[in-house]
N, C-alpha and C positions, 0 to 999 in steps of 0.2 A: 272527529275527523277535521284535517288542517286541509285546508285548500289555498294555495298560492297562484291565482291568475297570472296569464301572462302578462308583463311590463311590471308587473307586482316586484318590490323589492324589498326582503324581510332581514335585519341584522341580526343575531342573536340565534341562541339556538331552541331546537322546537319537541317538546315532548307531547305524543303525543299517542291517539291508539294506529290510527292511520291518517296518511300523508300525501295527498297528492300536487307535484308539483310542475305548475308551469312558466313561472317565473323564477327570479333567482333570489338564493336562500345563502347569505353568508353567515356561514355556523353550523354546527352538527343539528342532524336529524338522528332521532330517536322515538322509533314507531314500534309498537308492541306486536300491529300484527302484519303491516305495510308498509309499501312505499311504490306511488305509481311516479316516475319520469316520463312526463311528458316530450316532446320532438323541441320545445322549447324553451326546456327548462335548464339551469344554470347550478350547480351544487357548488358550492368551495366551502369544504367542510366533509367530516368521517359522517356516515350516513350507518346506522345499526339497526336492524332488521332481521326478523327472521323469512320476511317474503319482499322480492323488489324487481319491479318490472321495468326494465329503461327503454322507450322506445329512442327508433334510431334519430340523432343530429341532438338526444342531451347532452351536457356536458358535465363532469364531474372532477374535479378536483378536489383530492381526500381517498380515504380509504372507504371501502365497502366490507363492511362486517354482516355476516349473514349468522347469526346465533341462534338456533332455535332453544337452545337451554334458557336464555335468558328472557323466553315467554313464559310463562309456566301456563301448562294447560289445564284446564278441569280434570281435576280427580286425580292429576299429579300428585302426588306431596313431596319434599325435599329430605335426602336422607342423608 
């Protein structure tokens, strides 16, 4: 799990299983199973998730990708 406090300032992008963020993030996120937005948190950058909760006053610059295919889950297999 990534945690980005707030005033936190992270450049680059972040893989990761889950994400929660409340400072700001320049660069994509890439969370396998999350993504929490905090009221003070900052995105500029595409954000890919198959789960993502934004509370209200984040801001987000980028796209939001919500993919559940690109989880694979237990006892899935790929055909």
């Amino acid at each position: 799990q990534v945690l980005v406090a707030q005033g936190a300032v992270i450049e680059g992008d972040l893989h990761t299983q889950e994400a929660v963020i409340a400072g700001q993030v320049s660069g994509a996120i890439h969370a396998r199973e999350r993504v929490e937005l905090q009221a003070t948190a900052t995105v500029l950058g595409d954000i890919l998730t198959p789960r993502i909760s934004i509370i209200e006053g984040a801001k987000v610059t980028g796209e939001v990708k919500m993919d559940s295919g690109s989880s694979p889950k237990a006892g899935n297999s790929p055909q």
